[in-house]
N, C-alpha and C positions, 0 to 999 in steps of 0.2 A: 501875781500872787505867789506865794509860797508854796511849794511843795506839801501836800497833805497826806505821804501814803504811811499815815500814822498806824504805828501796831499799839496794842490796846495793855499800855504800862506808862505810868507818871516816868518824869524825871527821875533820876537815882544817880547820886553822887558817886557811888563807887561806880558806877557804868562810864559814867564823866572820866573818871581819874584811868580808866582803860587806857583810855586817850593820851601818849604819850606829850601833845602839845599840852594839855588840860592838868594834866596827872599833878605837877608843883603846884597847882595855883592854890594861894593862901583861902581861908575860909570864905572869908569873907569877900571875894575874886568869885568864889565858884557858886557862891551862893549869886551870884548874878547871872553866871553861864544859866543857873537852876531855872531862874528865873525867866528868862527869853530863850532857850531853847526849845526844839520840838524834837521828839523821837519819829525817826523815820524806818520804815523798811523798805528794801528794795529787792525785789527777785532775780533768778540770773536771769540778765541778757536787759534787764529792766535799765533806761538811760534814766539818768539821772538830770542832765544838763546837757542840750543841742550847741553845735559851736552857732557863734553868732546870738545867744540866749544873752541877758543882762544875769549878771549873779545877782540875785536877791538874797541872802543867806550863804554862808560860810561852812560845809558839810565835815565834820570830824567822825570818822568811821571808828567804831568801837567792834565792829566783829566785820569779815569780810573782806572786801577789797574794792574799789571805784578805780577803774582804767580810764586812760587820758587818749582816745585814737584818734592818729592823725591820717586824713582824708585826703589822697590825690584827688587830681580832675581826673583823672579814666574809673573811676571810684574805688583805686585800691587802699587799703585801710588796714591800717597793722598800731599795735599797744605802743604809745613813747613812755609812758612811765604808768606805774601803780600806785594808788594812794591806798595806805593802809591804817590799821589805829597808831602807827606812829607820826601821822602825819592829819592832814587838812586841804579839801578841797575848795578854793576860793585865795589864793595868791593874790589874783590879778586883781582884789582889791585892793590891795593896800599898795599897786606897783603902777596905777595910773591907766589899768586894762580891765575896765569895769563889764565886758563882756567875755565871754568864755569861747577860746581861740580853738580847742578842742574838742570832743564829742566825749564827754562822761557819764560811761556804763558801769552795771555792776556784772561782771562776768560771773560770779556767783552772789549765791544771796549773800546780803550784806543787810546790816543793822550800823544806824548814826544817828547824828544830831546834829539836828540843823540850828543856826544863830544866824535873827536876824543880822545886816550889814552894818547896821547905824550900832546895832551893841559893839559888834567884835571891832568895827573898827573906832569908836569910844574906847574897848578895853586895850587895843594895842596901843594908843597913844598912851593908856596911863598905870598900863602892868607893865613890870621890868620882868617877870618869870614871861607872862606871855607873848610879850615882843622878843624877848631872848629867845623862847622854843621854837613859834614860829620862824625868826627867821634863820635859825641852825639847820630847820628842815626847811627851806627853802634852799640852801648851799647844797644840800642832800639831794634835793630833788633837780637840781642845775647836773650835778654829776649822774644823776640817773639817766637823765637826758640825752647827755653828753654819751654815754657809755652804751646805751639805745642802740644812737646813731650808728657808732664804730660796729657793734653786733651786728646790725641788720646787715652791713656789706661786707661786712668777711666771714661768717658763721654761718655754718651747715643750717638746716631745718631742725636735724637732728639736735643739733646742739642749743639752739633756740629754745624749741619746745621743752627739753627738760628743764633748762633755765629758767623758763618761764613757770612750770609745772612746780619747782622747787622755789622760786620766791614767793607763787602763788598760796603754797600750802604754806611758808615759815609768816606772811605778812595776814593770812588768812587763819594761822591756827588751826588750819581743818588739814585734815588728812584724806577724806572723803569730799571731794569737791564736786558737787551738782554742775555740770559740764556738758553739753552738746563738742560733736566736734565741729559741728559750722561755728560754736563761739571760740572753740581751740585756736582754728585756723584762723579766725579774725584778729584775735591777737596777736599769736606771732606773723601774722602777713605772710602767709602760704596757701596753698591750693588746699581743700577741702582733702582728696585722694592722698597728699603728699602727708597732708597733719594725720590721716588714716594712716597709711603704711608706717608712721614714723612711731605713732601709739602702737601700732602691734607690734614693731620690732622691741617696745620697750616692755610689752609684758612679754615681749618670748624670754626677755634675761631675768624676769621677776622682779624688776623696780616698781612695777603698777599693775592695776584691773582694771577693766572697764567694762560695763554694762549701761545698758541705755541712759543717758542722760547723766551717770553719774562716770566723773576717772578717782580710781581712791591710791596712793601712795604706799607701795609694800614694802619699800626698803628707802629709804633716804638716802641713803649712801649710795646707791646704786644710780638714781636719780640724779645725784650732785654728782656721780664719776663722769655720764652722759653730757651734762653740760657744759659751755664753755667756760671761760674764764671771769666772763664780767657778773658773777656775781657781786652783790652788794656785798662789804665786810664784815658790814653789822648783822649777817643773813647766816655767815658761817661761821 
């Protein structure tokens, strides 16, 4: 079955067009998105899709973020990539990987819209805007990956975390992000203590605050000085 953690609002076309994959599609295109989609909410820390799950549904995030983490066998667990409202989770339908090879959470609340499989992948075969957006951010999301990778073994904590802290807020549009630091640490794949001393070193410079469950963003600049290089281009 579908996913039902529906918050209590019809479809709406301008929520749609948030959605940088969705955003061109001609009227008549989106008045079918209108039609088979469902609005979802998800809380933080709330999974969205278990690895080994079948995708049922196609998830297009309009506010928020859904993380992609990848799970060794001694069960260590760190973020390979973010899907944001410029993007789409549910690739691996249309690439021959009809289950979901990674664990998708939303580390902060997040609001989407889910489509069923049999629509979107109906409308890929026969939108030229939706087959083109999708697969521009798929190219996107291969370099994200890609740049993951290199980060996690040569970059500090220190440099991670802000990294992570500053894509999280520019893909999430929040500045004030609902945040545990056991889900900090899960993301960037560090020790609980280490993502602690690494937040307090960065409010003692004034780039951030944190009080329980929430980290909020005080200076941006200060944030992106801390981080390392692999930000996104589209991000700065």
């Amino acid at each position: 079955m579908l996913f039902t953690y529906n918050f209590a609002s019809p479809v709406r076309r301008n929520d749609l067009r948030v959605n940088r994959i969705l955003e061109g599609l001609p009227p008549a295109e989106l008045d079918d998105v209108v039609k088979g989609a469902t609005p979802i909410s998800l809380a933080a820390g709330q999974t969205l899709l278990r690895t080994g799950e079948p995708y049922l549904a196609v998830t297009f995030p309009i506010s928020g973020i859904i993380s992609a983490i990848g799970t060794l066998k001694d069960g260590q667990q760190h973020e390979v990539t973010a899907i944001g409202p410029e993007g789409l989770v549910g690739l691996g339908t249309i690439l021959g990987v009809p289950i979901a090879r990674t664990w998708f959470v939303a580390p902060v609340p997040t609001t989407a819209y889910q489509l069923p499989i049999h629509v979107f992948v109906r409308m890929f075969d026969t939108s030229t805007v939706l087959r083109t957006h999708t697969l521009i951010h798929a190219g996107r999301l291969l370099a994200s990956i890609a740049r993951s990778a290199s980060c996690n073994r040569f970059h500090s904590h220190r440099e991670r975390l802000a990294r992570w802290l500053f894509v999280t807020m520019k893909k999430s549009g929040q500045t004030s992000l609902t945040l545990t630091h056991d889900i900090v640490a899960q993301m960037v794949g560090g020790p609980r203590h280490t993502v602690s001393a690494e937040l307090a070193e960065l409010r003692a410079i004034g780039a951030i605050d944190y009080h329980r469950g929430e980290i909020t963003i005080l200076d941006e600049g200060k944030v992106r000085a801390a981080a390392c290089d692999c930000l996104p281009q589209d991000l700065v």
